[in-house]
C-alpha positions as CSV (number, residue, x, y, z in Angstrom):
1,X,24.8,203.1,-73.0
2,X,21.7,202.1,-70.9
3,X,22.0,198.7,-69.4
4,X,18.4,198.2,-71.2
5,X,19.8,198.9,-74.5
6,X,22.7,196.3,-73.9
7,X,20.5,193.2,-72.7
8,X,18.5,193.8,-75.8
9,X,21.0,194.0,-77.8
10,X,23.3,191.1,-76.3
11,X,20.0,188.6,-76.0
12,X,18.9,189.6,-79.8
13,X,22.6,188.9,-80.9
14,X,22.5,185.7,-79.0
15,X,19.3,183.9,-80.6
16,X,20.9,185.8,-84.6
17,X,24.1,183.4,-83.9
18,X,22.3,180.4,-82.4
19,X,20.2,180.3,-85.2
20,X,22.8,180.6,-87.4
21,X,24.9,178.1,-85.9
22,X,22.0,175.4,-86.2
23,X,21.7,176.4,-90.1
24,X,25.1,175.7,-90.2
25,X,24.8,172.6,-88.3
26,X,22.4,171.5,-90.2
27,X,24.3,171.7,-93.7
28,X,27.3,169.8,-92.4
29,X,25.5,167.0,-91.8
30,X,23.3,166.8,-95.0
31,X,27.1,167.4,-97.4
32,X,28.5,164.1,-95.1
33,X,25.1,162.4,-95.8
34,X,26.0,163.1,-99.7
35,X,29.5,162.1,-98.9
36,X,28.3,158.9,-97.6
37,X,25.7,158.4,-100.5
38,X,28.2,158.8,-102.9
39,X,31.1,156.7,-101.5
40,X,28.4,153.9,-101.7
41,X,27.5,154.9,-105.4
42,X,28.8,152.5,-108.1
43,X,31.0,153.6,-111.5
44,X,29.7,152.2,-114.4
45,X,31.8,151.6,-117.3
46,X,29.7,153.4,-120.2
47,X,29.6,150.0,-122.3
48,X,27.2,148.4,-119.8
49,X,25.0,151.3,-119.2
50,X,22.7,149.7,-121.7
51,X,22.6,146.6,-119.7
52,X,21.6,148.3,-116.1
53,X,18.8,150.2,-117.8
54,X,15.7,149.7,-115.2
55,X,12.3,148.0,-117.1
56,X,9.4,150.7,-117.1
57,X,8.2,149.4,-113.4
58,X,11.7,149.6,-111.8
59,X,13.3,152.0,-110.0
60,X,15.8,154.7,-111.3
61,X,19.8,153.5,-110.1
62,X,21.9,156.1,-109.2
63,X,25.1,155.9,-111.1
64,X,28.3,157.3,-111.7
65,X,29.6,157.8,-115.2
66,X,32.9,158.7,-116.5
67,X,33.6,159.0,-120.5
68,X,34.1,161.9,-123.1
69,X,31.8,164.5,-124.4
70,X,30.0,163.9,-127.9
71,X,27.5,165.4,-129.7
72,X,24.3,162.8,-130.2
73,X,24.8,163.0,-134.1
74,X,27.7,160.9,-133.5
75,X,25.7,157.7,-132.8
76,X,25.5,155.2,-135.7
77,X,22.2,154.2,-136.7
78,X,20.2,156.4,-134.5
79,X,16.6,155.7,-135.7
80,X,13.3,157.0,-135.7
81,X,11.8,154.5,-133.2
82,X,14.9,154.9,-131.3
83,X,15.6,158.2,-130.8
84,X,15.3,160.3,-127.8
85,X,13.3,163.1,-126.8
86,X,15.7,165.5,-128.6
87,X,16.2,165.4,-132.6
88,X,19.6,164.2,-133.7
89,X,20.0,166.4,-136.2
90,X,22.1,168.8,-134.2
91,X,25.7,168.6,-135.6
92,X,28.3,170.1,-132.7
93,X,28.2,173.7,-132.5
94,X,31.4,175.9,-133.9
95,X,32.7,179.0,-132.0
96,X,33.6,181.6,-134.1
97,X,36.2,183.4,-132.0
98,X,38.9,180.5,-130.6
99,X,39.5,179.3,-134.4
100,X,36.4,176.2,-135.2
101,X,36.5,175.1,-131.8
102,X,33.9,172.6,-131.7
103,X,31.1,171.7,-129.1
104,X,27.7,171.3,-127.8
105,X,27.5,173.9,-125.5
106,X,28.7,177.7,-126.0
107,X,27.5,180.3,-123.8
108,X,28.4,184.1,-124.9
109,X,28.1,187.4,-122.4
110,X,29.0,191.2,-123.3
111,X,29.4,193.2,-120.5
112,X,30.2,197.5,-119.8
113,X,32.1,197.5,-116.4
114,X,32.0,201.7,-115.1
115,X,34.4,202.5,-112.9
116,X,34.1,205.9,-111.3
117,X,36.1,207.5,-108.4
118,X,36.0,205.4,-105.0
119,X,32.3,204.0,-106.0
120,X,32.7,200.0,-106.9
121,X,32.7,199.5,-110.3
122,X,29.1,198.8,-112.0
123,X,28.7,195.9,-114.1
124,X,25.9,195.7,-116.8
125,X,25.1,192.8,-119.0
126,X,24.7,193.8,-122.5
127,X,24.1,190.7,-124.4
128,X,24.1,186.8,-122.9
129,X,23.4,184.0,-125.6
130,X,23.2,180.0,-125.1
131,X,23.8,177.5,-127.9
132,X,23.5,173.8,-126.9
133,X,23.1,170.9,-128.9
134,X,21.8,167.4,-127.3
135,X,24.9,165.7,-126.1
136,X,25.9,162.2,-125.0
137,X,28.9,160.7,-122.6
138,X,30.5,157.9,-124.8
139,X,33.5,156.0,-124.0
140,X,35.9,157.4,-125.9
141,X,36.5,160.1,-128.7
142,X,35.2,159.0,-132.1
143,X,33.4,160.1,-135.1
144,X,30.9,157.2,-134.6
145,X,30.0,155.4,-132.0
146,X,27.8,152.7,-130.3
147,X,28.3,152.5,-126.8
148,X,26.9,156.0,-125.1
149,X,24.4,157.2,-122.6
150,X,22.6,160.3,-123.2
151,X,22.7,163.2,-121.4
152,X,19.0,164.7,-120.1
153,X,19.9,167.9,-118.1
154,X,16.2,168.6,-117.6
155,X,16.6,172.8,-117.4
156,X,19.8,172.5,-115.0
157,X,22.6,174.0,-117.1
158,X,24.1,175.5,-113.9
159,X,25.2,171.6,-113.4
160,X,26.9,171.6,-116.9
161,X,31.0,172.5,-116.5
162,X,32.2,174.7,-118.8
163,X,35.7,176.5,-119.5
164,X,36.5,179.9,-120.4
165,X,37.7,179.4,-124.0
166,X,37.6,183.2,-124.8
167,X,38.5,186.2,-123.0
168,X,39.3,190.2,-124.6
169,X,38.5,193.4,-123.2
170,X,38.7,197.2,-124.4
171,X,38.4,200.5,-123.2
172,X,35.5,202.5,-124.8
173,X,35.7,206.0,-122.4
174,X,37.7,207.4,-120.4
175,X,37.1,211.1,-118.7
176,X,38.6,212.9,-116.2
177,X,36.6,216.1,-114.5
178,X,37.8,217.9,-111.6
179,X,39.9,215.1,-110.2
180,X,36.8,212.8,-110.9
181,X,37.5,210.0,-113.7
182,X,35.6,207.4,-115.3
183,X,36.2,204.6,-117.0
184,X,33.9,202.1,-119.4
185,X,35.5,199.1,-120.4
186,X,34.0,196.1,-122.8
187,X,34.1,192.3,-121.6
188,X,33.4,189.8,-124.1
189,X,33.5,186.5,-123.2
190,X,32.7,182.9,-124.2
191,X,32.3,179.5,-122.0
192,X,32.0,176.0,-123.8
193,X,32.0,172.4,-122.9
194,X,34.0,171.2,-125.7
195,X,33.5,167.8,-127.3
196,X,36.0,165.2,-126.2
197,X,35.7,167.0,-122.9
198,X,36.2,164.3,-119.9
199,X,33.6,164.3,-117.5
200,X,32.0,162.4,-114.7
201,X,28.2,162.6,-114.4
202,X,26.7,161.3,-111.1
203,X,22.5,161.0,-111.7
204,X,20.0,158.5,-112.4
205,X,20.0,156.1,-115.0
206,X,16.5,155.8,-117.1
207,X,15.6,154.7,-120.6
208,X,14.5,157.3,-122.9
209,X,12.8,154.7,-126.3
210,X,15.2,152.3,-125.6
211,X,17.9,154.5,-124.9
212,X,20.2,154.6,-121.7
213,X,19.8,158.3,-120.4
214,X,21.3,159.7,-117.8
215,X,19.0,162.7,-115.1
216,X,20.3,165.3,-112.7
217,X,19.8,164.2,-108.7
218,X,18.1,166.5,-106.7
219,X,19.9,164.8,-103.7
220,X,23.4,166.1,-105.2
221,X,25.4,169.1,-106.0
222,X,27.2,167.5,-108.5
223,X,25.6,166.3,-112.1
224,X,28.1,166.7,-114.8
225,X,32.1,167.6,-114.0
226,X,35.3,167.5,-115.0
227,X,36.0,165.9,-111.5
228,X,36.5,162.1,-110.5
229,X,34.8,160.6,-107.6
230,X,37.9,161.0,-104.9
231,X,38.2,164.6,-106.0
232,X,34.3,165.3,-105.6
233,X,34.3,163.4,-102.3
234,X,37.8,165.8,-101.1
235,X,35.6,168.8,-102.4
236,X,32.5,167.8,-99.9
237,X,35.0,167.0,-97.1
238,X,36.6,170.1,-97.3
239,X,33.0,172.2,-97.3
240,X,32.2,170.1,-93.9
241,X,35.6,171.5,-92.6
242,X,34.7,175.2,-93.5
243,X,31.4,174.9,-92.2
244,X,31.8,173.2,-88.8
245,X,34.5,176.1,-88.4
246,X,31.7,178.7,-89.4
247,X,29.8,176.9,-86.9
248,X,32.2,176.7,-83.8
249,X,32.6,180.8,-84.1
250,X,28.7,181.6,-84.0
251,X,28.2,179.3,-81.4
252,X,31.4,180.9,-79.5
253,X,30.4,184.2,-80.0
254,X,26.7,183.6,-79.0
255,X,28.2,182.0,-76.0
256,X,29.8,185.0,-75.0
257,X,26.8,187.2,-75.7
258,X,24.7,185.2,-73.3
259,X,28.2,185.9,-70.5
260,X,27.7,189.2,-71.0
261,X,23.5,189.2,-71.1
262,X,23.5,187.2,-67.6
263,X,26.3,189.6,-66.7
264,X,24.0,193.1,-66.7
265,X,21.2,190.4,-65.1
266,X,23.4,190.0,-61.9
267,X,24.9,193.1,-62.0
268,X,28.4,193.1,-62.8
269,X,29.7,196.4,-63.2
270,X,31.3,197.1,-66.8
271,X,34.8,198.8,-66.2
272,X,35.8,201.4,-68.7
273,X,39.5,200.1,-69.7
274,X,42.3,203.1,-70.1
275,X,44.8,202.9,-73.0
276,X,48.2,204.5,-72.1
């Protein structure tokens, strides 16, 4: 290989890994400053959620939550003047394939996986559906209750947990041609966050008509889950871990590159190396 060809190649290489190694850099140190933010982040017992609700001209607190899942039907005397920006006429939501499980969300996918010869198998999504009713945290599992905060996802249902509550699949063809076969097989599956499902949800708390309401944070990865604060914070930790070790290697290997870049610069023959 020309010498040329290999200082190009070794000094592009170089600034690819640097870069990459200040990216990575760079998202260690905003996951510790969410690790930090949320140490200092106070759990609030969902019965006096009503009373830390800011006036109109304050600012938003960011809270942490912990209580069960309920849909907002299951607040007493949830009036008119009262009521949020969602109706409360939605009753929880019954899956029809895991036996009258109930809850308020229930997300259902159909998909054809192909498999064919050494080719990796192709997935296409035949049908995807999402049911959701408006949901509340409470603090405990009851029929009715009066001490909840409402739940305002504003569009981010990829912050919602859910659980795989159904899973089947069946073959619909299978041929075999000249040592060539394929395969089609049917996935059907269903996700739900049940009601009575524990969660934590880290955001800020508003009032929505009167109502304590819990918002997404932009400034965390976390807005609903199943997880407590100690296992959220482990979770961060052990992202910083993976990538400040991601980090070290592009900064070692671009290390190297620029060895063997000033290398061909002073001339240091390249030795061919025998293998016996």
């Amino acid at each position: 290989m020309d010498v040329t060809l290999v200082q190009i190649a070794a000094f592009v290489s170089s600034i690819g890994t640097f870069c990459a190694s200040r990216v990575m850099n760079a998202e260690a140190k905003r996951t510790l400053d969410q690790i930090a933010n949320l140490s200092s982040i106070p759990d609030v017992p969902i019965g006096v959620a009503s009373a830390m609700v800011p006036n109109p001209n304050a600012k938003s607190r960011l809270v942490l939550l912990r209580g069960v899942v309920l849909p907002l039907s299951s607040v007493d005397n949830l009036g008119d003047a009262a009521s949020p920006s969602q109706t409360s006429d939605d009753n929880a939501l019954v899956s029809d394939t895991t036996h009258g499980l109930e809850a308020v969300v229930i997300v259902s996918q159909t998909k054809h996986i192909y498999n064919g010869g050494c080719s990796r198998p192709q997935i296409k999504l035949i049908s995807d559906s999402r049911k959701q009713v408006p949901f509340i945290i409470a603090k405990e599992l009851s029929k009715s209750c009066n001490e909840y905060v409402f739940v305002n996802w504003k569009g981010r249902e990829d912050r919602i947990p859910l659980e795989q509550v159904n899973y089947s699949k069946k073959e619909l063809l299978n041929l075999s041609h000249r040592e060539h076969d394929l395969t089609v097989e049917e996935v059907n599956e269903e996700k739900a966050l049940p009601q009575g499902t524990v969660v934590t949800a880290l955001g800020y708390l508003n009032s929505d008509k009167g109502i304590p309401t819990i918002e997404p944070s932009e400034l965390h990865s976390f807005f609903l889950t199943t997880k407590s604060k100690e296992q959220m914070i482990e979770e961060l930790s052990n992202q910083v871990e993976e990538i400040s070790f991601q980090e070290r290697m592009c900064a070692g290997i671009s290390a190297c590159l620029v060895g063997l870049l000033i290398g061909t610069f002073i001339g240091i023959p390249c030795k061919r190396i025998h293998y016996y």
